[in-house]
N, C-alpha and C positions, 0 to 999 in steps of 0.2 A: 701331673695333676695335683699330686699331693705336694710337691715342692710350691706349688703355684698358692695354694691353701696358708702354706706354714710361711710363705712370703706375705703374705694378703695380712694374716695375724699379726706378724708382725709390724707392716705397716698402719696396721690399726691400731698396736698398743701403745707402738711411739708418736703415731697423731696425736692419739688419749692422752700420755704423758704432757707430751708437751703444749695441749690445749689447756689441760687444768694450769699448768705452771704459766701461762699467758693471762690465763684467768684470774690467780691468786695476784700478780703481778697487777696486775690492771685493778682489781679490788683494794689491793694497796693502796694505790696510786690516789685512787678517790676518796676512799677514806681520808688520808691525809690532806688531799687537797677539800675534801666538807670540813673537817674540822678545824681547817687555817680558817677559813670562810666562817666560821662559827665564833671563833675566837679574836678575831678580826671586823666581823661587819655584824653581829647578832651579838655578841655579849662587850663588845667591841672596849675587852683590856687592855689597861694601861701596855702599851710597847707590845702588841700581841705577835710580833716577830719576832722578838726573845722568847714566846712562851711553845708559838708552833706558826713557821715559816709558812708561805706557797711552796707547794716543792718545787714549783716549775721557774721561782727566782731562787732557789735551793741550787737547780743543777743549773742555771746561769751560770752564778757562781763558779762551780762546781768546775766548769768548762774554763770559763776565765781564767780561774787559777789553777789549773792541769797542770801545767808545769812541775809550780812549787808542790802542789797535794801528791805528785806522782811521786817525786824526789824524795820527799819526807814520808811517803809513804814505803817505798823503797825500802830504807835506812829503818825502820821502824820492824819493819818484814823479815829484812836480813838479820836482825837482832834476835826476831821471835823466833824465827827460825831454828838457829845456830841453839839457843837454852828450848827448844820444844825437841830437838837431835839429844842432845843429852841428858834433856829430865825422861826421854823416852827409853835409852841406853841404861841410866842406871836405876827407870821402874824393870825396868825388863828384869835385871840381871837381881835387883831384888826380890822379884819373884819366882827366881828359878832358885835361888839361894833359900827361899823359905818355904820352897815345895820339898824341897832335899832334907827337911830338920824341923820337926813340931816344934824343938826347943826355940830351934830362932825365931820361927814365926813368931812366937808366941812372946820373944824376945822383943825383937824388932817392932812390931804391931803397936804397941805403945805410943813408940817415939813415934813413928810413922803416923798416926793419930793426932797426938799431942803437937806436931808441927804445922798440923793444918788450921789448927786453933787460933794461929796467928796471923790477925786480918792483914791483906795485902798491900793495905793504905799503909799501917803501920810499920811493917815488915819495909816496905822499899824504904823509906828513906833512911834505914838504919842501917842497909846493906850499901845505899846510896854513898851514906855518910863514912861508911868503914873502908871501900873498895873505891872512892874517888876515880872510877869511870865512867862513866854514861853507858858505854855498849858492854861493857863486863860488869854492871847492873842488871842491864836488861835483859843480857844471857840467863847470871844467877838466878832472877826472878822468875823469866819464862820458865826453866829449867825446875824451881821449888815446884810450880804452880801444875808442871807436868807429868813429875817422876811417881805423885801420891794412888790419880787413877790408873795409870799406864800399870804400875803393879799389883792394884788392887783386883782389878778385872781380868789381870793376865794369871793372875793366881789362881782365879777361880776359874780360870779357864783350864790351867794345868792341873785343878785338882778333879776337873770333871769327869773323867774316863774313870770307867767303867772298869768294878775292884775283878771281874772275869777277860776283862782287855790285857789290864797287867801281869792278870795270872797267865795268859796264853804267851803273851810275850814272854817269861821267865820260863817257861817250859820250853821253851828253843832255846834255852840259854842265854837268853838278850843280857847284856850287858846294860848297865843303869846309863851310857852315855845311848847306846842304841835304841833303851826306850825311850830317853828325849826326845832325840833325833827322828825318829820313826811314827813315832805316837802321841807325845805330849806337848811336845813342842806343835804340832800341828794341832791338836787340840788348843792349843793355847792359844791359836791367833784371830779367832773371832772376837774372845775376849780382850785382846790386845788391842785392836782394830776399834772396838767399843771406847776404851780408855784414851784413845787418839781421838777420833771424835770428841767424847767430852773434857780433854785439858784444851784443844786448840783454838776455841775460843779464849779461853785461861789464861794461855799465853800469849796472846797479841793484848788483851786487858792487862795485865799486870806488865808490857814492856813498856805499854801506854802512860802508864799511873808512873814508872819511873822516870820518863820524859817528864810528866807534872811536877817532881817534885826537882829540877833544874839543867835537866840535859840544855847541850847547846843546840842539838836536832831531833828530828822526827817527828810524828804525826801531833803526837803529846802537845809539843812545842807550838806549834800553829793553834792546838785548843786553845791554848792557856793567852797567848800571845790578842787572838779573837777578839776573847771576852775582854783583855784589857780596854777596849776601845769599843766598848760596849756596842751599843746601836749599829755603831759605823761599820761593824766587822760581826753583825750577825748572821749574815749569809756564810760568810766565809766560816764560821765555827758551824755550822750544820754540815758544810760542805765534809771538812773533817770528820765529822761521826760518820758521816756518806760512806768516805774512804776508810774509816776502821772497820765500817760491817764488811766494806767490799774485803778488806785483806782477810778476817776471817772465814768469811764463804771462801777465797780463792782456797785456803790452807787446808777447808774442810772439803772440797772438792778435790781436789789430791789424792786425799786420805782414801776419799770414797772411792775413787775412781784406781786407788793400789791395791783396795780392801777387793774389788772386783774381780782383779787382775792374779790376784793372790790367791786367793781363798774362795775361786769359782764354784768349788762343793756345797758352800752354806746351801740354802732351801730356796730362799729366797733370787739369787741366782742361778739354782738348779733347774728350778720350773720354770727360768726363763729363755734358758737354753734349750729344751727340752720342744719350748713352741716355736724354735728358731729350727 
């Protein structure tokens, strides 16, 4: 009876879930499409399809050109990828480097500041222009754009325990690799998980922006290419942003979905296990 109960909940809260997300979905959808309808037949400006599409010849489009959008979607992906892999390897590893040393923190913290100072529009085509590759562009970029939160939030994650956590661990003798290992490093991955979340939009945007300023490929490349042809290929450049949000939802669904797999103790996934 009681399993029958904690079954029942459960298929209640994942109805609930997935009702509201049908719902936000669907209020989206209308929204966008009254406001095309607004800006088109009620205030009806100049070229109102460059200003805000129907979605519903948005994802015409969209369909028509699956092919090319998937391909250069693709290529754009595996780019962000590859620089969201190692701007996440070397937040990490500077986080654990300035948990170890007030000095470096305090060293480091600076620079690691003063690098984010510099807009992205800027930054790529300087990195574009020095490194004369399209995909070891959009690595470096993804990679700057990733390594600043991934260590910020991982820090505070390893500095979070509790000054009576470490004192217990040192009374058994812990070794300083075993209170990583044991203690802080697991402390550290909520925070971590946080910093992933917010670069990985960051970095599908900023591999994006290095396509803009003259990759031969990628998602970039169909923006840019669109608008040259103004009216003729406005569908087809919405179709494009279509495909940039989808790449970031995919990357940030990942995330979420290892953050679960990983780190099943947070609270939030405790009490949901708890009614399973």
């Amino acid at each position: 009876m009681r399993r029958v109960i904690r079954l029942t909940s459960k298929s209640y809260r994942q109805w609930g879930i997935s009702r509201n997300v049908v719902l936000w979905t669907v209020g989206v959808l209308l929204l966008w499409e009254a406001f095309a309808w607004l800006i088109a037949d009620v205030w009806q400006l100049l070229a109102p399809a460059s200003k805000l599409p129907y979605l519903h010849l948005v994802l015409n489009a969209a369909v028509q050109y699956w092919p090319v959008l998937a391909e250069q979607g693709a290529i754009t992906f595996g780019n962000s990828l590859l620089g969201f892999a190692i701007g996440c390897a070397v937040g990490f590893l500077l986080a654990v480097l300035m948990s170890l040393s007030r000095t470096l923190e305090h060293t480091l913290s600076p620079y690691m500041i003063a690098s984010q100072m510099v807009p992205i529009i800027g930054l790529a085509p300087i990195i574009y222009g020095i490194v004369h590759d399209p995909a070891l562009s959009r690595t470096l970029m993804s990679g700057y754009v990733t390594f600043f939160p991934v260590a910020l939030y991982t820090l505070r994650g390893l500095q979070s325990i509790r000054l009576e956590q470490e004192e217990l661990m040192r009374s058994y003798a812990a070794s300083t690799w075993t209170l990583y290992l044991k203690l802080k490093l697991q402390a550290s991955l909520p925070g971590l998980f946080a910093g992933l979340k917010l670069s990985a939009p960051l970095a599908i945007t900023a591999s994006i922006i290095v396509e803009l300023m003259g990759a031969p490929n990628g998602i970039g490349v169909l923006m840019i290419s669109s608008l040259y042809y103004g009216n003729a290929q406005v569908y087809m450049f919405w179709a494009t942003v279509l495909m940039s949000i989808a790449i970031g939802l995919l990357l940030l669904a990942a995330i979420s979905m290892a953050e679960r797999l990983i780190t099943p103790w947070q609270p939030e996934f405790r009490s949901q296990g708890r009614d399973e």
